[in-house]
N, C-alpha and C positions, 0 to 999 in steps of 0.2 A: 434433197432427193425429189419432193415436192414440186418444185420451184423447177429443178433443171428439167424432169420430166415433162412439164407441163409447159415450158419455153421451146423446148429440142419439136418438143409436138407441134407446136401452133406455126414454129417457124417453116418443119416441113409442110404444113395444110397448106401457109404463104404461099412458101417455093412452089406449090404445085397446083396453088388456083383452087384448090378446095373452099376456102375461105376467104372473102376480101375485109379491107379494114373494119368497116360496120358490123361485122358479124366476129370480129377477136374475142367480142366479152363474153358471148354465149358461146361458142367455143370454149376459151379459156375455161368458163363455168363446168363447161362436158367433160373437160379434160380433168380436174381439179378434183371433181365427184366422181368420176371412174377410180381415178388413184386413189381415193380415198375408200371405197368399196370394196376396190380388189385387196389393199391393203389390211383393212380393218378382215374384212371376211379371211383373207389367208390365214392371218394372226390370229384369230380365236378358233377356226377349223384346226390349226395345231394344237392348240390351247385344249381342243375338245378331245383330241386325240390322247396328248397325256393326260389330262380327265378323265379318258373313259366315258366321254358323254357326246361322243362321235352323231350317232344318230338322232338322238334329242334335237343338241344342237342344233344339226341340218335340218332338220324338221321345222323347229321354231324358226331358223332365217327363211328360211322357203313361203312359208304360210305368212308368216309378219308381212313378208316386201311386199306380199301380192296383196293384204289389207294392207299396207301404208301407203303403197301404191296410190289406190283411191280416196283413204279415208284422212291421208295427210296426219299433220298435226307439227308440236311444235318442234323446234331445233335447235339444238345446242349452241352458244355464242360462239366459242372459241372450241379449235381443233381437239386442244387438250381436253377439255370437255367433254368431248364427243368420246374420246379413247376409252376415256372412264364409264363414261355411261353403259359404253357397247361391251365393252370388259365384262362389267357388273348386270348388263342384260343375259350377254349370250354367253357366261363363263358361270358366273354365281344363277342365275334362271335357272338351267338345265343339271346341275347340281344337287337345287333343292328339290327335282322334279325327280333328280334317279331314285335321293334316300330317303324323302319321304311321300307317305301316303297323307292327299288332302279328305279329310270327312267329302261325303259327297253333296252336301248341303251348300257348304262352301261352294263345290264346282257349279251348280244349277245356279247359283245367287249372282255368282262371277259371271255365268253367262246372260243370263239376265240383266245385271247391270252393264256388263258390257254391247249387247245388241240395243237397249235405250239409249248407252249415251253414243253409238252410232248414228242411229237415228238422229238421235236429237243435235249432233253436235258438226257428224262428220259431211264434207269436206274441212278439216282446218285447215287452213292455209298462214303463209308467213310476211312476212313484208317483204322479204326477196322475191316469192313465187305468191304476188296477190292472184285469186281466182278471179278476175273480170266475167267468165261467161256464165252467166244465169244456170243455159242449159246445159254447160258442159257439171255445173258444182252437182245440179239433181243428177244426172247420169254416174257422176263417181260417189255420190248419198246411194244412187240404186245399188251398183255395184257393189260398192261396201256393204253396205246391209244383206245383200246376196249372198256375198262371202263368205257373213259370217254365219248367215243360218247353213249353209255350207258346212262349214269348217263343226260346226255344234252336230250337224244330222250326221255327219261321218263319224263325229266323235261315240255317240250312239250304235251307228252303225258295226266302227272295231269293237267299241265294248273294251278300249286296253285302259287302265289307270294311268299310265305315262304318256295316252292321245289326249284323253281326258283333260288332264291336265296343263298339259300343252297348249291348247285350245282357251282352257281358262285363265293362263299365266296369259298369252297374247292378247286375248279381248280387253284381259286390265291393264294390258300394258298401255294399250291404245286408247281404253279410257283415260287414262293421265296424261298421254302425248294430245290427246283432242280437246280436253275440260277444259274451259273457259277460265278458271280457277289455275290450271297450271300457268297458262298465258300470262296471268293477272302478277304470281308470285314471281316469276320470272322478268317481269315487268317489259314484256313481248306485246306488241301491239297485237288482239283478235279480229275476227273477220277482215282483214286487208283490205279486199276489196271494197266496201265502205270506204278506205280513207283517200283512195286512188281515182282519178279519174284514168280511163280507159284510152 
């Protein structure tokens, strides 16, 4: 399914001069991560629906992409990987966020560890998407870090235990997709751009 949609595409961008040879791989790439996006999010928005964890869910996809957006971090080798990861994010996440309640000590700690290891860690980037530009990496550290006192002052702001929560589940999540430490177990090359010339 993969494969054909992502051939039927590239062929018509050819046919219609959208695209010339030099630019197929980054295409291909557009194509490749939209299907995989649309795919993934279709299946666990079902998934949340017989769940019963409709809004959660949405919630968490929504706020996550707009810090993963900037703040990156790492990625799963293989497809299959990835199905399970996203499964177990946005399926089992928003589950444990309906039935229970976290102490609130826990959510201030989570936030707090999470807006440090933004600071300190975020842009991560991969070896497929090194960050070469200096000022582009601080401008998505700004925005990241923005984000998230964002996402924490709202969290405040509702006063709801399942925004609350939300907000704390994502900062940690991103703290383990950014830690240097994940990189290292995974045996993922860190900071890219170090190993690339430009």
């Amino acid at each position: 399914m993969k494969s054909s949609f992502v051939n039927r595409s590239l062929n018509y961008l050819v046919k219609n001069n959208v695209c010339n040879d030099k630019q197929i791989n980054i295409f291909k790439y557009t194509l490749e991560s939209l299907y995989s996006l649309i795919t993934k999010t279709g299946v666990v928005l079902l998934l949340s629906i017989i769940f019963k964890t409709f809004a959660i869910t949405l919630i968490t996809i929504l706020l996550y992409s707009f810090l993963r957006g900037f703040a990156f971090g790492v990625h799963a080798s293989k497809n299959i990987y990835c199905w399970m990861i996203t499964l177990t994010i946005y399926i089992f996440g928003p589950l444990l966020i309906k039935h229970f309640i976290f102490p609130i000590e826990f959510i201030y700690l989570s936030f707090g560890v999470g807006l440090l290891a933004i600071l300190l860690w975020a842009p991560a980037d991969t070896p497929s998407r090194p960050l070469f530009d200096k000022k582009k990496r601080t401008m998505n550290k700004i925005f990241a870090v923005t984000l998230s006192i964002i996402f924490i002052l709202t969290s405040f702001y509702f006063n709801n235990a399942n925004y609350y929560e939300i907000v704390s589940f994502l900062l940690l999540l991103e703290t383990i997709c950014i830690c240097p430490l994940t990189y290292k177990l995974f045996n993922i090359p860190y900071r890219n751009y170090q190993n690339y010339k430009k």
